[in-house]
C-alpha positions as CSV (number, residue, x, y, z in Angstrom):
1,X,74.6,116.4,106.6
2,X,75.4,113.2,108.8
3,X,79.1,112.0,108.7
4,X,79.8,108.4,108.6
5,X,83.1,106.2,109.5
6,X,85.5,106.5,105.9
7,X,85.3,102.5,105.9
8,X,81.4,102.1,105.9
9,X,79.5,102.4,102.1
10,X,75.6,103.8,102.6
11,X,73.6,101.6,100.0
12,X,70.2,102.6,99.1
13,X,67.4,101.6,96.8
14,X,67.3,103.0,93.8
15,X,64.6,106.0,93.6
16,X,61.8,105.6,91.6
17,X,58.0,105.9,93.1
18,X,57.5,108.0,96.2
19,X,56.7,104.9,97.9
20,X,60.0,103.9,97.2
21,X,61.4,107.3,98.8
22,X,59.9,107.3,101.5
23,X,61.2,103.5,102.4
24,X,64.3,104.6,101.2
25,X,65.6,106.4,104.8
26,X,64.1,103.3,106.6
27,X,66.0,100.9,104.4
28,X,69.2,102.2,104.1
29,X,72.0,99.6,105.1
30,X,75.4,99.9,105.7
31,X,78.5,97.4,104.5
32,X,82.3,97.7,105.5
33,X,84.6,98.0,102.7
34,X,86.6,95.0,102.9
35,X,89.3,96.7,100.3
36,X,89.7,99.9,102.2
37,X,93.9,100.8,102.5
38,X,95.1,100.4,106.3
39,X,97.4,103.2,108.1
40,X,100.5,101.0,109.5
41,X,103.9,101.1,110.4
42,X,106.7,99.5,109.0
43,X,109.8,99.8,110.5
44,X,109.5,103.0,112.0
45,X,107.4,105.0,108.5
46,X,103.7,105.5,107.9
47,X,102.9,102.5,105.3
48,X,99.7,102.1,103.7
49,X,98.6,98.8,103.1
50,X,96.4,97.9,100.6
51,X,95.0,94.4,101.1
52,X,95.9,94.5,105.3
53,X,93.8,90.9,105.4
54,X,97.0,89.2,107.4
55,X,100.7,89.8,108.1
56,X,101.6,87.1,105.6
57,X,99.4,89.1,103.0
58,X,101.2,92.4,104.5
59,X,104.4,90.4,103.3
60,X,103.2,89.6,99.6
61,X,102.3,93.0,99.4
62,X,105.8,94.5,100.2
63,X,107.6,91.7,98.2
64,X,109.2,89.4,100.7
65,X,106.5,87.2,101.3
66,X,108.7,84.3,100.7
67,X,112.0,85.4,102.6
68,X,113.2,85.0,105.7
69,X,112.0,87.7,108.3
70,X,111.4,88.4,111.7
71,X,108.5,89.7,111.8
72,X,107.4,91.7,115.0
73,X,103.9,92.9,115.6
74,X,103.3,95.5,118.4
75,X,106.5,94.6,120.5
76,X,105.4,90.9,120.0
77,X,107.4,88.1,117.6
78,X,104.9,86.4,115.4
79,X,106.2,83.5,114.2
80,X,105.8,82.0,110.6
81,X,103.4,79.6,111.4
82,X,100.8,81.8,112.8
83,X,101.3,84.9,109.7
84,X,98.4,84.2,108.0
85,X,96.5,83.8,111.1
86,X,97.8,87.3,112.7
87,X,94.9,89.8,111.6
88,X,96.4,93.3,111.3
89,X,94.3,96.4,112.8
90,X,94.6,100.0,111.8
91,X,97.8,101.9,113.6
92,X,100.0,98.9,113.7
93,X,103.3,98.5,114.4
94,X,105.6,96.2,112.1
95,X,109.1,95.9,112.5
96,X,110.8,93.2,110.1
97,X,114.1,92.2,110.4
98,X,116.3,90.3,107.9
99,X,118.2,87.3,109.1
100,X,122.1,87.6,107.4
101,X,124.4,85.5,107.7
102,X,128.5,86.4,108.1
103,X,131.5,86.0,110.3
């Protein structure tokens, strides 16, 4: 039996006719699973993400979407503006920081 990536779904037609067996293997295609959980980590702990779309989407997620954070992606700051732009990729690195305030 042929192994496949976890994060690829085999679709097939439906089996009916021979006909439609035999085109079956031929016509088989492949689609990503867009809601597949990501392997990341958060400050220092395995974290699984479940909608890994962005970092500002990682934020939701956790809860402190709207907060102020530092938020720094493999060693490098990303800053608010580009969050939802910052596409996250499996094995990250995410350290956040809180900003607090005192004297």
């Amino acid at each position: 039996m042929r192994s496949y990536p976890l994060n690829l779904i085999r679709i097939m037609p439906a089996q009916g006719s021979q006909r439609v067996a035999r085109l079956a293997v031929a016509s088989a295609r492949f689609f990503y699973l867009e809601e597949l959980r990501m392997n990341l980590v958060v400050n220092g702990e395995a974290y699984v993400a479940k909608q890994p779309e962005s970092v500002a989407a990682l934020l939701e997620e956790m809860g402190i979407g709207g907060r102020p954070v530092v938020v720094v992606l493999n060693d490098e700051v990303v800053p608010p503006s580009s969050r939802i732009a910052c596409r996250l990729r499996e094995g990250d690195c995410v350290e956040l920081f809180r900003l607090v305030g005192g004297g």
